[in-house]
Residue frames as qw, qx, qy, qz and C-alpha x, y, z in Angstrom:
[[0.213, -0.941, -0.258, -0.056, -35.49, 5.61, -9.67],
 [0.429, 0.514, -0.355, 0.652, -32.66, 8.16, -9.48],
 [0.367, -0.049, -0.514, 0.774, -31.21, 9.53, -5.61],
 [0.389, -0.866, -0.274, -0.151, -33.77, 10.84, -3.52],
 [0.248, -0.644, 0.419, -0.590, -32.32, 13.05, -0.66],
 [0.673, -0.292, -0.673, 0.094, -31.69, 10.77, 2.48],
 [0.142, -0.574, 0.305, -0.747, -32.46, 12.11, 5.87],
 [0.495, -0.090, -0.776, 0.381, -31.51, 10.69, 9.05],
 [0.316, -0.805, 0.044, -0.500, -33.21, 11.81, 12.48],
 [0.237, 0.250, -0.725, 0.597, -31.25, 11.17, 15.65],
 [0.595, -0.450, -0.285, -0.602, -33.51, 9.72, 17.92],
 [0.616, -0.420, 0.602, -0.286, -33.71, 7.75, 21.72],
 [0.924, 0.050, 0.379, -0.015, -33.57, 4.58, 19.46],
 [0.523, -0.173, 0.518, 0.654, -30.95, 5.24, 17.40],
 [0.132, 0.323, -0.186, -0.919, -31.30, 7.10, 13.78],
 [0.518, 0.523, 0.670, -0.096, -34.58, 6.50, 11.38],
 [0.297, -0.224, 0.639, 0.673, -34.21, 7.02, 7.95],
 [0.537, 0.600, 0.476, -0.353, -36.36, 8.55, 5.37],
 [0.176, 0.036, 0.587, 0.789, -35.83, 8.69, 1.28],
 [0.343, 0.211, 0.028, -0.915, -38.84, 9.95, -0.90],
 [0.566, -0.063, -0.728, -0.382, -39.78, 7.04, -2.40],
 [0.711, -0.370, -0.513, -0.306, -40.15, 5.18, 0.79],
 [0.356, -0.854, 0.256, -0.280, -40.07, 4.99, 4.30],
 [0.771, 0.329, -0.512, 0.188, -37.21, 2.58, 5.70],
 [0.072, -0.536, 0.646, -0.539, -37.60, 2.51, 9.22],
 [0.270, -0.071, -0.958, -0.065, -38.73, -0.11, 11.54],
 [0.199, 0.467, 0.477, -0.717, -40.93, 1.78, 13.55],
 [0.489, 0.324, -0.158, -0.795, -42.46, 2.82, 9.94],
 [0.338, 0.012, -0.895, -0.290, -42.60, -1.11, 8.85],
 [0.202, -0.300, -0.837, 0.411, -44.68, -1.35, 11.99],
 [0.106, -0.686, -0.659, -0.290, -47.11, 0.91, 10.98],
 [0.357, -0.640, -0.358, 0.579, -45.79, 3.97, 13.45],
 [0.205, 0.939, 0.213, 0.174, -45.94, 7.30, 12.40],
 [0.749, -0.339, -0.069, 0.565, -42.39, 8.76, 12.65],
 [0.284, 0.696, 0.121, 0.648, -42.87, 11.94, 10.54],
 [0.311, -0.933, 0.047, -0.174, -42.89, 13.51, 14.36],
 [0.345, 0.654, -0.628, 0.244, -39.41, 14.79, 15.42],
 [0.658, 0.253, -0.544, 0.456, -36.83, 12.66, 17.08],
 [0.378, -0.860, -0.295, 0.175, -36.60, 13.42, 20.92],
 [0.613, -0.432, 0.036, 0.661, -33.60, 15.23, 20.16],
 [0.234, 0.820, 0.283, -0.439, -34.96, 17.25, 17.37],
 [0.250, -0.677, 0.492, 0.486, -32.12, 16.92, 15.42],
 [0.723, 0.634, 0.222, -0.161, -32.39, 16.89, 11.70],
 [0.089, -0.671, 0.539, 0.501, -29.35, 16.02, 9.15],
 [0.795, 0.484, -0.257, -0.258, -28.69, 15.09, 5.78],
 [0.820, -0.254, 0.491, 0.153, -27.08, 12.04, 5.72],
 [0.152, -0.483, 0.423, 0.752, -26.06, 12.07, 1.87],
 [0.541, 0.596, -0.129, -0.579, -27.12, 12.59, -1.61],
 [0.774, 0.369, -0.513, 0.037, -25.19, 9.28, -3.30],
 [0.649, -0.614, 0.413, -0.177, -25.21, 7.01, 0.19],
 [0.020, -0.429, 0.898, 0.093, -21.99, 3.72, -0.20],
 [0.828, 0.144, -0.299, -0.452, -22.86, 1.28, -1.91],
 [0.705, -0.414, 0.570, -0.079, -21.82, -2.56, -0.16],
 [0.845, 0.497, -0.125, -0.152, -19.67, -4.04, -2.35],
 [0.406, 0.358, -0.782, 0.309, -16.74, -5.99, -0.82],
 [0.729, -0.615, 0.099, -0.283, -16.35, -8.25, 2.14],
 [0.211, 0.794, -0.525, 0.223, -12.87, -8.84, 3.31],
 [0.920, -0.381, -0.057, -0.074, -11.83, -12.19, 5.05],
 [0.011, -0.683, 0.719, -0.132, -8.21, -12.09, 6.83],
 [0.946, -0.055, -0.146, -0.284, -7.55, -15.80, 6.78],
 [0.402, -0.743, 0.533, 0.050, -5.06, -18.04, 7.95],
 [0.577, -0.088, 0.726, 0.363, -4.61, -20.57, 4.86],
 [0.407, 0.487, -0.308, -0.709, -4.88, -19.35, 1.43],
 [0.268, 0.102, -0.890, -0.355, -4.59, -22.97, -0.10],
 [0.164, -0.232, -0.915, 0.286, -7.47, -24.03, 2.26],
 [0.349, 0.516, 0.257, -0.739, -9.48, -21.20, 1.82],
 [0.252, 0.447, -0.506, -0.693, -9.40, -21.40, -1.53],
 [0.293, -0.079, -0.929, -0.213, -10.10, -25.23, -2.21],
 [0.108, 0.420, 0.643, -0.631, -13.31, -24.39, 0.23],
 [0.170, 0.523, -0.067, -0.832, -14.25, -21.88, -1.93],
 [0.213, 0.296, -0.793, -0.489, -14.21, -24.10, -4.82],
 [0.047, -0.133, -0.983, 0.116, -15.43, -26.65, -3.26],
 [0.109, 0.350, 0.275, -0.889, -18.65, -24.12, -2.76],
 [0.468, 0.632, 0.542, 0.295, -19.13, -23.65, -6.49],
 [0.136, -0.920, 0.065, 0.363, -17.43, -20.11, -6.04],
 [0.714, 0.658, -0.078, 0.226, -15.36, -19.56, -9.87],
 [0.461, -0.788, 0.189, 0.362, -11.90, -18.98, -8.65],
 [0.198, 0.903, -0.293, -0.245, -9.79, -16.85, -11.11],
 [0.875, 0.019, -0.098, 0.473, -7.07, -19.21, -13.20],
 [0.635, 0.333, -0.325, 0.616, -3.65, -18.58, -11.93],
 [0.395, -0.807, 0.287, -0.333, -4.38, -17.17, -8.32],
 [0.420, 0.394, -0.709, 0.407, -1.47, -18.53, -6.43],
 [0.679, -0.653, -0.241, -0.234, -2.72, -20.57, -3.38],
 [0.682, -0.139, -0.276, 0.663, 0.57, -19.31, -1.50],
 [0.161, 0.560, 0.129, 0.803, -0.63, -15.72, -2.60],
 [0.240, -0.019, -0.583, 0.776, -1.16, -13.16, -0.24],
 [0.385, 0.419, 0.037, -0.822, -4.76, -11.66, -2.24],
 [0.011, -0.064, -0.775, -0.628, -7.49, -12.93, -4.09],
 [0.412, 0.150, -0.162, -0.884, -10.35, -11.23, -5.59],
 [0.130, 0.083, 0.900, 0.407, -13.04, -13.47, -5.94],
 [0.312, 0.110, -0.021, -0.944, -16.28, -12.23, -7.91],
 [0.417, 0.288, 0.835, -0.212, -19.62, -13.14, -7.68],
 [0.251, 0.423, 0.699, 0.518, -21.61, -13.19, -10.74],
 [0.171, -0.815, -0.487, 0.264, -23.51, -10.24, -8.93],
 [0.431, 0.712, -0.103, 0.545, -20.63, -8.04, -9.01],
 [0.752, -0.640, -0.034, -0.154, -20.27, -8.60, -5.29],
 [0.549, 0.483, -0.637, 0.245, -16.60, -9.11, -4.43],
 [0.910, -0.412, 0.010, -0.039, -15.15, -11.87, -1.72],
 [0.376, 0.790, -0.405, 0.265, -11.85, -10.80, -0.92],
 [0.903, -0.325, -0.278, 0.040, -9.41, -13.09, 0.56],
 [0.012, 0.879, -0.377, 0.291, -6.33, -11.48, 2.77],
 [0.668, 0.066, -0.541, 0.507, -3.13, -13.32, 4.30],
 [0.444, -0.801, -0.225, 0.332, -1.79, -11.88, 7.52],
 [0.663, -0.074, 0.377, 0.643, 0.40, -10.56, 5.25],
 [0.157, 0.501, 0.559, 0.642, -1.89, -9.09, 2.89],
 [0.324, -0.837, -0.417, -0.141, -3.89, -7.25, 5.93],
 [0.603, -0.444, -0.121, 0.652, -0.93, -6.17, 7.67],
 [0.261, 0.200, 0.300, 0.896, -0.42, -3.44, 4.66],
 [0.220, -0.400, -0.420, -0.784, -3.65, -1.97, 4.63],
 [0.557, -0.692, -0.370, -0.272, -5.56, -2.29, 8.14],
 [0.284, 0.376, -0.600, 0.646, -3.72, -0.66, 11.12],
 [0.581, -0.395, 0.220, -0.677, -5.90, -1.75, 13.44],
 [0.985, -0.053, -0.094, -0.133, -4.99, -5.28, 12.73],
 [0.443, 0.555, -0.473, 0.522, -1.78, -4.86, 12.89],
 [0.169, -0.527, 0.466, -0.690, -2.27, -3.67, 16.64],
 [0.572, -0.187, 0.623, -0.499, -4.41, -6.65, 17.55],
 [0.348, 0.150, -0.810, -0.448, -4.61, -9.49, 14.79],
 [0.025, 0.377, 0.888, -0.264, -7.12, -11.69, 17.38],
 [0.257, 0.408, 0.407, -0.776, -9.54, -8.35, 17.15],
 [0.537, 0.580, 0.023, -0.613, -10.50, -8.76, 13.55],
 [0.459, 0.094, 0.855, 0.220, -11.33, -11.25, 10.55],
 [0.339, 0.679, 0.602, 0.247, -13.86, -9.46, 8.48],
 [0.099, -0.336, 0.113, 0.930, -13.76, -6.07, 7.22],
 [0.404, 0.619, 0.668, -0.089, -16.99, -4.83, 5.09],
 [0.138, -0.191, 0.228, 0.945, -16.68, -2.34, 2.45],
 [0.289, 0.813, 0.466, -0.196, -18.61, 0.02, 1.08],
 [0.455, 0.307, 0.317, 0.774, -17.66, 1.52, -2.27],
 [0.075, 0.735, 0.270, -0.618, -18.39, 5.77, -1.70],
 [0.522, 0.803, 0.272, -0.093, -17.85, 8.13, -4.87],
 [0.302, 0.728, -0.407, 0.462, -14.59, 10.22, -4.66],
 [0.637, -0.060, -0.621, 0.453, -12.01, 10.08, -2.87],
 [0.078, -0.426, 0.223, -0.874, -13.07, 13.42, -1.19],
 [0.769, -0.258, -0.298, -0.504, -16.24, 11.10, 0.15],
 [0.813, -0.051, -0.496, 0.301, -13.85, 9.10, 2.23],
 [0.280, -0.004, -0.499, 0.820, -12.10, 11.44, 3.88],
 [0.331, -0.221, 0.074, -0.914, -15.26, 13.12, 4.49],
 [0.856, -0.255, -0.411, -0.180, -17.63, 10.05, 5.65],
 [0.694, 0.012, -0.476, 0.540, -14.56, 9.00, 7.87],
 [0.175, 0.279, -0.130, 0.935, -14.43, 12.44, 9.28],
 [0.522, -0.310, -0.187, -0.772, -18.38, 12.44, 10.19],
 [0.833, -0.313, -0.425, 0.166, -18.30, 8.31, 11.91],
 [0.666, -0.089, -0.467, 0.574, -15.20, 9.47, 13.88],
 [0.155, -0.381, 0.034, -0.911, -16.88, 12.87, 14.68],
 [0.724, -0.310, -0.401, -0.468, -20.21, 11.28, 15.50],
 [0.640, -0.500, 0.428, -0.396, -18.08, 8.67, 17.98],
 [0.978, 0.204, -0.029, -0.031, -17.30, 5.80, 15.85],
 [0.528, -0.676, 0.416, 0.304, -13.75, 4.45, 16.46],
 [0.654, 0.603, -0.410, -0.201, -11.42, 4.88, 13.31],
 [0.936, -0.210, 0.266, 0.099, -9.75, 1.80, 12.86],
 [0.588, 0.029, 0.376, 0.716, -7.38, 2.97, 9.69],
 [0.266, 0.743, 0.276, -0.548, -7.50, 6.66, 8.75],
 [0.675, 0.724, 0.108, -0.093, -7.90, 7.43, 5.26],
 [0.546, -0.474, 0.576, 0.381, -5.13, 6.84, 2.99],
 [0.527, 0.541, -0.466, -0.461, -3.83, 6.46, -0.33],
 [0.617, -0.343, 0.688, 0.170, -3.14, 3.03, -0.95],
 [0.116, -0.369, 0.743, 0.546, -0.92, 1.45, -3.16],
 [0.387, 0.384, 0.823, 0.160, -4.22, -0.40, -5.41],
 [0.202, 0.301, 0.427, 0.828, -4.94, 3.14, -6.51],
 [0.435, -0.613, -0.659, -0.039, -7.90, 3.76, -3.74],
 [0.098, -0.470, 0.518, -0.707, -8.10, 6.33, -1.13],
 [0.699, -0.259, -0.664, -0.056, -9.28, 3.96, 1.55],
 [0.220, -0.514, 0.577, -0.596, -10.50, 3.75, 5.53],
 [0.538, -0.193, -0.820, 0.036, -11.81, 1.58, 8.10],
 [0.384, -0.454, 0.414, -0.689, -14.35, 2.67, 10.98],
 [0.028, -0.129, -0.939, 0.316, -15.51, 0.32, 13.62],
 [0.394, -0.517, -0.420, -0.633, -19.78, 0.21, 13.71],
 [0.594, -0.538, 0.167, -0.574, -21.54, 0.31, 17.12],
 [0.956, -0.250, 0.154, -0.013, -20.77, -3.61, 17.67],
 [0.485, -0.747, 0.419, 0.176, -17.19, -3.16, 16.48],
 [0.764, 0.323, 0.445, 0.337, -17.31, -5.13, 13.24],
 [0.317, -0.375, 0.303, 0.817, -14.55, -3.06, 10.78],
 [0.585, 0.624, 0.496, -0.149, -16.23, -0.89, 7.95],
 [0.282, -0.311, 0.332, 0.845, -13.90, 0.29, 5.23],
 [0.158, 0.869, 0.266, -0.387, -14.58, 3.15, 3.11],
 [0.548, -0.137, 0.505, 0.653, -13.20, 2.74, -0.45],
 [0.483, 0.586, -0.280, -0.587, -13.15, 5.67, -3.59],
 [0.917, 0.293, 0.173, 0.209, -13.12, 3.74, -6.98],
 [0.839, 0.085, 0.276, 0.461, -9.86, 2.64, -8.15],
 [0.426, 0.859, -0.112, -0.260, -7.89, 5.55, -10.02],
 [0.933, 0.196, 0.024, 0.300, -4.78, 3.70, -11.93],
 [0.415, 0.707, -0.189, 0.540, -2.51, 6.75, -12.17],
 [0.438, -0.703, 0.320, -0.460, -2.33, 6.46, -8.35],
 [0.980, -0.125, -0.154, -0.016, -1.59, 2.84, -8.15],
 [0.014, 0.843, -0.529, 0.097, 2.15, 2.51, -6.26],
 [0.977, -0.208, 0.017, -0.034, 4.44, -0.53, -6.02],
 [0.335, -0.089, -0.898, 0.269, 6.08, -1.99, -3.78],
 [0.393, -0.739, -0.258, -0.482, 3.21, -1.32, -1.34],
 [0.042, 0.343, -0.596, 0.724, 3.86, 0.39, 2.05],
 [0.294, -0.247, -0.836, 0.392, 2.16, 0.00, 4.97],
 [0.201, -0.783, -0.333, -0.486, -0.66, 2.12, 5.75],
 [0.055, 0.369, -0.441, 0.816, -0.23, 5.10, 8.85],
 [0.173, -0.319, -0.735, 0.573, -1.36, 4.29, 12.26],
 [0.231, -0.793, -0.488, -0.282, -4.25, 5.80, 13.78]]
């Protein structure tokens, strides 16, 4: 089924979510009627091509020891990753990626970890369209209230890339695909919030 419209209402329980095909709230699993407005009345598109979850970011503190874990799983791990390395990519047969970060490796890209390495271990991503979609998603969470954690950026893998915090504080990053002609190395450090 191609993109329906998605519309969000703002409501005393947080937002409820409607697509055309189906409804996709819990108050509608439960058989409530939710087509009446929100108490706040407030009606917004949410978007036309919503992020798709496709990374999950683990800042570890052994790469050789993650790695033989991993293995040890039944998780393929890539020949020649370097278990001294600082990154590694590993894909699930899904197309799902498990991405594994040094403090090293996180230090470039997440300024929010930087400021508090104890505050964070996981980072979720969500792949958007363009890079205009980042800075504009990012722009709407940190509008909305959501604390940015890393504003938007170029970074050196070729990405424009962020990182908001959700309601419980877990890190969500916010990645365009890949463009190569953007890719930069040595990589820098990403800019403070």
């Amino acid at each position: 089924m191609a993109n329906r419209h998605i519309w969000t209402v703002d409501g005393p329980h947080g937002a409820w979510s409607r697509t055309a095909a189906r409804a996709t709230s819990a108050w509608e699993r439960r058989g409530r009627d939710t087509n009446w407005p929100a108490a706040s009345g407030r009606l917004r598109k949410v978007s036309d091509n919503p992020p798709d979850l496709h990374m999950l970011n683990l800042v570890i503190h052994d790469m050789a020891a993650s790695l033989d874990f991993y293995r040890r799983l039944g998780i393929a791990i890539p020949q020649g990753q370097d278990p001294a390395g600082a990154h590694v990519q590993l894909r699930m047969p899904s197309g799902f990626s498990l991405e594994l970060d040094t403090a090293e490796s996180a230090r470039l890209w997440h300024a929010a970890w930087r400021a508090d390495p104890a505050g964070v271990n996981v980072v979720v991503g969500f792949a958007l369209s363009t890079r205009e979609a980042v800075d504009q998603r990012y722009a709407e969470l940190t509008a909305a209230g959501y604390p940015g954690r890393q504003p938007p950026f170029d970074a050196f893998w070729g990405a424009r890339y962020a990182i908001v915090a959700d309601p419980d504080g877990n890190d969500v990053g916010l990645m365009s695909p890949v463009d190569e002609s953007r890719r930069t190395w040595p990589p820098e450090q990403s800019p403070d919030p």
